[in-house]
C-alpha positions in Angstrom: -104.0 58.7 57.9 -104.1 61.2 54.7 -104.6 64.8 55.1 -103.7 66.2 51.7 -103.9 69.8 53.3 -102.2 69.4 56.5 -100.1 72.7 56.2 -103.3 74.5 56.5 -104.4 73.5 59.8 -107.5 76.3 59.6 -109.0 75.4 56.1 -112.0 73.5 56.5 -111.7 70.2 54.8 -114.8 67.3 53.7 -113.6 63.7 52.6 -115.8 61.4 50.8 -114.8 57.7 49.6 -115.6 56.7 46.3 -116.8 53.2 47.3 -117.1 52.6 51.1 -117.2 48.8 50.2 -113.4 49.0 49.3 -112.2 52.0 51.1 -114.0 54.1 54.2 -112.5 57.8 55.6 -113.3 59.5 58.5 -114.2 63.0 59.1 -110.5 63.5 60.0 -109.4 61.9 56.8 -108.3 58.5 58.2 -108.6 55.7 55.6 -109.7 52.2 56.6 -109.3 49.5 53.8 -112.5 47.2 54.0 -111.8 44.9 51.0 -108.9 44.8 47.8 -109.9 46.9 44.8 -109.4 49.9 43.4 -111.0 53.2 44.3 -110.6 56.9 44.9 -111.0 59.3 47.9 -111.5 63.0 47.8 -110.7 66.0 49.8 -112.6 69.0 49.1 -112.1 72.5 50.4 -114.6 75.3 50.2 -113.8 78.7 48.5 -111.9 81.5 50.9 -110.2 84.6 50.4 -106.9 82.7 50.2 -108.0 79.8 48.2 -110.3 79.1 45.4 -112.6 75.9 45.9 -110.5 72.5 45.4 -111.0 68.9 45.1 -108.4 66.5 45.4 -108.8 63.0 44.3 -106.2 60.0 45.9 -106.1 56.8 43.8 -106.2 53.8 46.0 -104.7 50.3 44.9 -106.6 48.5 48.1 -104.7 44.8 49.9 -106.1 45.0 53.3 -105.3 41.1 54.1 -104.6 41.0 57.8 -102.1 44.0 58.1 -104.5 46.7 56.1 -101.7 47.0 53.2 -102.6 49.4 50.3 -100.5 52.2 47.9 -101.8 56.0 47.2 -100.6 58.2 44.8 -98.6 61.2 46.0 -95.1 59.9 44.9 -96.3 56.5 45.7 -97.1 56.2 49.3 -97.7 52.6 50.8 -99.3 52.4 54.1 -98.9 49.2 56.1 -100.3 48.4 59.9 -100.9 52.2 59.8 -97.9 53.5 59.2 -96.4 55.2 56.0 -94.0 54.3 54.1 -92.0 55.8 50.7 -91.0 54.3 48.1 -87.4 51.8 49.5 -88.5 52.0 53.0 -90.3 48.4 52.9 -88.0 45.1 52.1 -87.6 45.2 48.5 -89.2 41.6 48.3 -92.1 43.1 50.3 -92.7 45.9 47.6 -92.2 44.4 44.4 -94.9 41.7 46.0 -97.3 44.4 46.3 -96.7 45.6 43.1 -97.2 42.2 41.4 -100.8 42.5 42.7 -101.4 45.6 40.4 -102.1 44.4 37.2 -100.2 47.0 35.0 -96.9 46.6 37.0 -97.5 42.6 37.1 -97.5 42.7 33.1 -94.9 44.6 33.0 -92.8 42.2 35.7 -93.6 39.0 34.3 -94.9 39.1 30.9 -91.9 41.5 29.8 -88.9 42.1 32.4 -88.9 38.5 34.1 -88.6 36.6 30.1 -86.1 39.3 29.1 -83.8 39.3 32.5 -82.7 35.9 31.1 -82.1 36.3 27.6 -80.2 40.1 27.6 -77.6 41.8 29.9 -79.4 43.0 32.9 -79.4 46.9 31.9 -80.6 45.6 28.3 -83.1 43.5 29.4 -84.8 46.2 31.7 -84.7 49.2 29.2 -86.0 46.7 26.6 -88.9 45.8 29.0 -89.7 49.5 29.9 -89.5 50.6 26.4 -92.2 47.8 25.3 -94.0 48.1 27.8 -94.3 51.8 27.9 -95.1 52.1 24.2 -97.8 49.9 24.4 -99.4 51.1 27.3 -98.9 55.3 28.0 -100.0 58.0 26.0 -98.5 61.7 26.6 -100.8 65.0 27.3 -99.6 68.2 26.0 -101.7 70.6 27.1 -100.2 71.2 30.3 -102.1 74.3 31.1 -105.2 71.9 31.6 -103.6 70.6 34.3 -103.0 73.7 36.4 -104.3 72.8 40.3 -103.0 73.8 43.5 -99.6 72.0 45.1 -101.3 69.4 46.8 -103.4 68.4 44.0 -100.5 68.5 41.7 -98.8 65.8 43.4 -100.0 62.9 40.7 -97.5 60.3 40.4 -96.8 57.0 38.7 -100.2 55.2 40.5 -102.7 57.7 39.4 -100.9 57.4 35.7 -101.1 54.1 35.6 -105.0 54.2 36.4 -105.3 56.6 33.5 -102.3 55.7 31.3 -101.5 59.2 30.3 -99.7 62.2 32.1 -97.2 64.9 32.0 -93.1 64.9 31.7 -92.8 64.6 35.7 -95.4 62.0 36.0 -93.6 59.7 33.4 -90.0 60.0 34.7 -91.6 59.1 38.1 -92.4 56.1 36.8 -90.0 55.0 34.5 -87.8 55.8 37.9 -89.7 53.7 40.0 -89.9 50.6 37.5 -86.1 50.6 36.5 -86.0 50.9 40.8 -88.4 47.7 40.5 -85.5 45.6 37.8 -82.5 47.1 39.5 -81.6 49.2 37.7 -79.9 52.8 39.1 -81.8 55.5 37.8 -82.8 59.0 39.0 -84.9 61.8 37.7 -83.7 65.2 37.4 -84.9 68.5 36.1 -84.2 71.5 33.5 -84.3 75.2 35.0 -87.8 76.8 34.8 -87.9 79.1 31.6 -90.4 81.5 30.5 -91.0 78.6 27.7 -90.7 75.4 29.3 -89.9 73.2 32.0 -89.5 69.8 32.0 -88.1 66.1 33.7 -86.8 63.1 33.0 -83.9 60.3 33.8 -80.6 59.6 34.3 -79.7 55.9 34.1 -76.0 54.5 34.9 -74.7 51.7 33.0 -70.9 50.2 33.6 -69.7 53.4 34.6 -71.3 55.6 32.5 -74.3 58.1 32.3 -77.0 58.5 30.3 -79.9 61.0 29.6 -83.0 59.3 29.0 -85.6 61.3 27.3 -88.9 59.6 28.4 -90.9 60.9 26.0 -88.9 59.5 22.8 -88.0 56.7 24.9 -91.7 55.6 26.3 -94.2 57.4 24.4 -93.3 58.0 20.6 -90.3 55.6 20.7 -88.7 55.9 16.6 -87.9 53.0 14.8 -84.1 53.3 15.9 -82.3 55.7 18.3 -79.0 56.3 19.4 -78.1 57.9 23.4 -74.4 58.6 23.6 -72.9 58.7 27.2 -71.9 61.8 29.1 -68.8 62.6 29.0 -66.3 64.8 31.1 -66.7 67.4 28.7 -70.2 67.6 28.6 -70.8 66.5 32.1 -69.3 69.3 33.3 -71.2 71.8 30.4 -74.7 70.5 31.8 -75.5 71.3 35.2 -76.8 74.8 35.9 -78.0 75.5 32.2 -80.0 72.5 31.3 -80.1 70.3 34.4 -81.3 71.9 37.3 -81.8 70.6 40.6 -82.5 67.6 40.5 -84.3 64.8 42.9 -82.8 60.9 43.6 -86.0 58.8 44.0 -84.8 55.2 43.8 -81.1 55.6 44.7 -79.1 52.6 45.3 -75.7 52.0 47.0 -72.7 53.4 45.7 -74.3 54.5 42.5 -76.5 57.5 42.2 -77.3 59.1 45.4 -78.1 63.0 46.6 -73.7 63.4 46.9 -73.1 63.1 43.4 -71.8 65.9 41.4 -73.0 66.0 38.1 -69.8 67.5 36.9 -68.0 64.1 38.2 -70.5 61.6 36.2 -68.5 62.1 33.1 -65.6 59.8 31.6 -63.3 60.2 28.6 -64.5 58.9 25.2 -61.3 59.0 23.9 -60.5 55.3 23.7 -64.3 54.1 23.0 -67.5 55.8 23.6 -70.3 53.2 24.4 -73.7 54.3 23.3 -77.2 52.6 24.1 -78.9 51.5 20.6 -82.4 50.8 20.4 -84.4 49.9 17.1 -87.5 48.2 16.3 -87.6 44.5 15.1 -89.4 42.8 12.5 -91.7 41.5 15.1 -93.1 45.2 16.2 -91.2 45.2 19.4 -88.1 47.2 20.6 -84.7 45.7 21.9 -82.0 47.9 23.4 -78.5 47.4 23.1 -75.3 48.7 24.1 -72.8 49.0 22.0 -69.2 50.4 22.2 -67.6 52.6 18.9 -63.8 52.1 18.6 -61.4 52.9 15.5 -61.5 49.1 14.8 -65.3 48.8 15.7 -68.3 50.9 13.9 -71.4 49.4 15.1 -74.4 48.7 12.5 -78.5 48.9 12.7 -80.1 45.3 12.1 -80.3 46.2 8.2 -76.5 46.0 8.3 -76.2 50.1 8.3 -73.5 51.5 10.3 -73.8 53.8 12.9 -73.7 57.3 11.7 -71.6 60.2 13.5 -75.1 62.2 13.3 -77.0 60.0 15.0 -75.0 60.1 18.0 -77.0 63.3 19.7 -78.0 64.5 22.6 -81.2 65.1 22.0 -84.2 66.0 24.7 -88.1 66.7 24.4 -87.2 70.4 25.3 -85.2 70.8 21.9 -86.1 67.9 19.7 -89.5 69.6 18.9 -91.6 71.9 16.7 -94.3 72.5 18.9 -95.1 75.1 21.8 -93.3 72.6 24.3 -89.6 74.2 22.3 -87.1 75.6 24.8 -85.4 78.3 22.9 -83.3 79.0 25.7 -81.8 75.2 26.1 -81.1 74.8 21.8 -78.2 76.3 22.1 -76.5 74.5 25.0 -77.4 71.3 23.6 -76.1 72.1 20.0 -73.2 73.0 22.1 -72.7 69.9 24.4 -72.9 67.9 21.0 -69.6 69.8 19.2 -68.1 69.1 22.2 -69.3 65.0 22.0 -68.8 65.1 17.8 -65.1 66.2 18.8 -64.3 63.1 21.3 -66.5 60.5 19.1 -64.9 61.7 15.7 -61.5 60.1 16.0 -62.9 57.0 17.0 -65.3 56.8 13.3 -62.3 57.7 11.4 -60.5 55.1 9.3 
């Protein structure tokens, strides 16, 4: 059953399908899946002195089979035998099934993870995936204030935007969450203090121990020819949380590796032997390939072209800072230019001859 507006138990509420021959909804807003398919179903509520008029739209991914099995928007709800489920709650197996039945996420599984899973080092092989898939598919909308809608409404997560292949900062790092949740990989998504300029979200991955930002929008919509994302480190780990990482949600945690205990101040390690950096730099053949690499005073790692690595490549950079447009975050510059004195100051020793 989906009642988009069940904290307002007085506010009249019509539901209409979008195709009764995939989906049908009750005047209570119970769904009944007829058929597979895709479709959408809507939620309309008249104009009140609290509310303005409002219609919500729920994309439906429709695999009714004998146990009525289909997945919603709204951070990716999958209902089966009537019951609701979140994303993690079903056996693994069972989920990563269904999602081989949608035809973006099946792509993405075979045609790019599945091929590169045995080639690359796992962690490689699924950033590699994600970041040629991603290019190739999404496209980023800036005009956020287009998109202003009540809370429910708001809710549009990684099922609606892969329906319409574009979306907002939250939207993307939902995503990207839930397919690195989909290779194994532990990732979470966390987000920057609300400023008078900006807002935003995006991931955290962990890799052999260490942490790593992971700016969606340079990573899955205008990935550059080559890129460099340095580690946290205890220095900057600790320098992060409350000024540019805010509270912060764990969608897809797994075991022992990122989970809602975690103190961001404890993610950090010391660079002071080696610092390993994620390197990612487009081929002859159009397509991306990620790799990690590890800088030591007997070890300078070089770009494809035979170029070594450059002390100012190795950034922290983010979408809220690494831009010229009206998305800038005057208030995060600073702390960024900040956290990478303190990064330039670990890393340095180990580029010296």
């Amino acid at each position: 059953m989906w009642k988009p507006f069940i904290k307002y138990p007085d506010l009249t509420v019509s539901y209409r399908s979008g195709d009764q021959g995939i989906v049908t909804i009750a005047e209570d807003g119970t769904i009944t899946p007829v058929k597979k398919g895709e479709t959408s179903v809507y939620a309309a509520t008249p104009r009140t002195d609290t509310f303005g008029a409002c219609e919500t739209e729920l994309f439906l991914y429709v695999l009714p089979e004998e146990n009525g099995l289909y997945l919603t928007d709204t951070t990716c709800h999958f209902y089966y035998n009537g019951k609701e489920y979140q994303p993690g709650e079903l056996p693994f197996d069972t989920e990563k099934e269904l999602c081989l039945t949608h035809p973006a996420l099946k792509r993405f599984i075979e045609d790019y993870l599945s091929p590169l899973q045995k080639k690359l080092e796992p962690t490689e092989a699924v950033l590699t995936a994600i970041l040629n898939y991603g290019s190739q598919y999404f496209d980023k909308n800036f005009p956020f204030e287009k998109y202003g809608s009540s809370l429910e409404s708001g809710k549009t997560d990684w099922m609606l935007l892969l329906y319409r292949k574009q979306g907002l900062c939250a939207y993307n790092a939902s995503l990207l969450c839930y397919l690195m949740y989909l290779s194994g990989l532990p990732a979470m998504q966390v987000d920057s203090p609300v400023t008078e300029s900006r807002a935003h979200s995006w991931n955290l991955i962990e890799h052999n121990g260490f942490y790593y930002n992971l700016e969606e929008y340079h990573f899955l919509h205008k990935p550059r020819e080559r890129y460099v994302i340095p580690p946290l480190s205890k220095k900057t780990a600790a320098y992060f949380p409350g000024h540019i990482i805010g509270q912060y949600a764990v969608h897809f945690p797994q075991s022992g590796k990122l989970d809602e205990t975690m103190k961001f101040e404890d993610l950090g390690r010391d660079l002071a032997q080696a610092c390993p950096v994620l390197m990612y730099e487009r081929g002859k053949n159009g397509e991306y390939l990620v790799r990690f690499e590890e800088i030591r005073k007997d070890h300078i790692p070089v770009w494809a072209d035979g170029t070594p690595l450059k002390l100012e490549e190795i950034t922290y950079k983010n979408m809220e800072t690494d831009t010229d447009d009206d998305q800038y975050n005057k208030e995060a510059k600073p702390l960024f230019d900040e956290a990478n004195k303190l990064l330039w100051e670990e890393i340095r020793p180990l580029m010296e001859k």
